[in-house]
N, C-alpha and C positions, 0 to 999 in steps of 0.2 A: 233140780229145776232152778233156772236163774231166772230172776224178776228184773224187769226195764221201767223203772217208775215213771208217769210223763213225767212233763213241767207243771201240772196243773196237783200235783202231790209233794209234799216237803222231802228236802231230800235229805232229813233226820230219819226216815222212814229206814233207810239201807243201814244204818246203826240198829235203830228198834228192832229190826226182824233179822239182826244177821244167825240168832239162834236159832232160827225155823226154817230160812230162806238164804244160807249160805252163797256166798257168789253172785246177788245181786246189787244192784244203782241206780243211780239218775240218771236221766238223760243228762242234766249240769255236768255229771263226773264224767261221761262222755264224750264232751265238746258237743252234746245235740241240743243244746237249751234253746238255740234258734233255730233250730233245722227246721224244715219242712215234715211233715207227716210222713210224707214217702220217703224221706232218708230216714226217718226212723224207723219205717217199717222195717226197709232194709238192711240197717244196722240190726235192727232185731233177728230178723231170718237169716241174718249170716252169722252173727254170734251166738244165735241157740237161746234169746232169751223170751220169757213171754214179756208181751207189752201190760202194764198196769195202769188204770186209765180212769179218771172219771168223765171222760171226753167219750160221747159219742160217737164219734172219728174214726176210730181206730173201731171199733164195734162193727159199723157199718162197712169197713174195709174187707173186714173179717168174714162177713156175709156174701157179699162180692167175691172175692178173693181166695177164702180158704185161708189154711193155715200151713205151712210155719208163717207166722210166726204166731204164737195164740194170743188170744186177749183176755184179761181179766176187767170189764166193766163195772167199775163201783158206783150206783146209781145212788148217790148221797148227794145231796145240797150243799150246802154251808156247814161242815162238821172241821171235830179237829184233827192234828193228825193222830193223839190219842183215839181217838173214834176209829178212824181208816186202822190205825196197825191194829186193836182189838178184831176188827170186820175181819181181817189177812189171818190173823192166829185162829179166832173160831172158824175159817171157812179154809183152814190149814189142807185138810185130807182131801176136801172140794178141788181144792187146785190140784192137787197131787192127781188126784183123778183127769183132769184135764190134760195135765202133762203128758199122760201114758194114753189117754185115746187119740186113737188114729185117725178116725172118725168128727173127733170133734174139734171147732175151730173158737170157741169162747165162751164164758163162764158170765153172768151177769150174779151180780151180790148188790143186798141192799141191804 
């Protein structure tokens, strides 16, 4: 399972978790850090990655839309990104379950 951090997460995050989360980035390491939502979605669903997000946007797409590409919604405020990668490590097997349903199009973590 490869993660697509947005812009609205540090993109130190793809170091912190490449031991859980092998093979994921930024949208910055991308060239998407200005992109539109829709080309990221689409970079997402063609590359195989799930979107990670604390943006509502991509949630709401998800709902609409359906999956690939999935979403992971982190409904946090103002935290750090200590905070965010601890949320991704304990909700580790959460994702992984998401990954592998067929069924399902996004995961909300608070």
């Amino acid at each position: 399972m490869r993660l697509l951090f947005d812009q609205n997460l540090s993109p130190r995050l793809v170091a912190l978790l490449s031991d859980v989360y092998p093979g994921c980035t930024h949208v910055q390491s991308a060239g998407l850090d200005r992109a539109t939502d829709e080309t990221v979605w689409t970079y997402a669903r063609e590359q195989g990655f799930t979107i990670v997000t604390k943006d509502s946007d991509f949630h709401e797409r998800s709902v609409v839309s359906g999956s690939p590409p999935k979403v992971v919604w982190i409904r946090r405020g103002n935290c750090s990104t200590t905070m965010i990668q601890d949320i991704l490590r304990r909700h580790a097997a959460e994702i992984e379950m998401l990954a592998n349903d067929t069924g399902a199009s996004y995961l909300v973590l608070v």
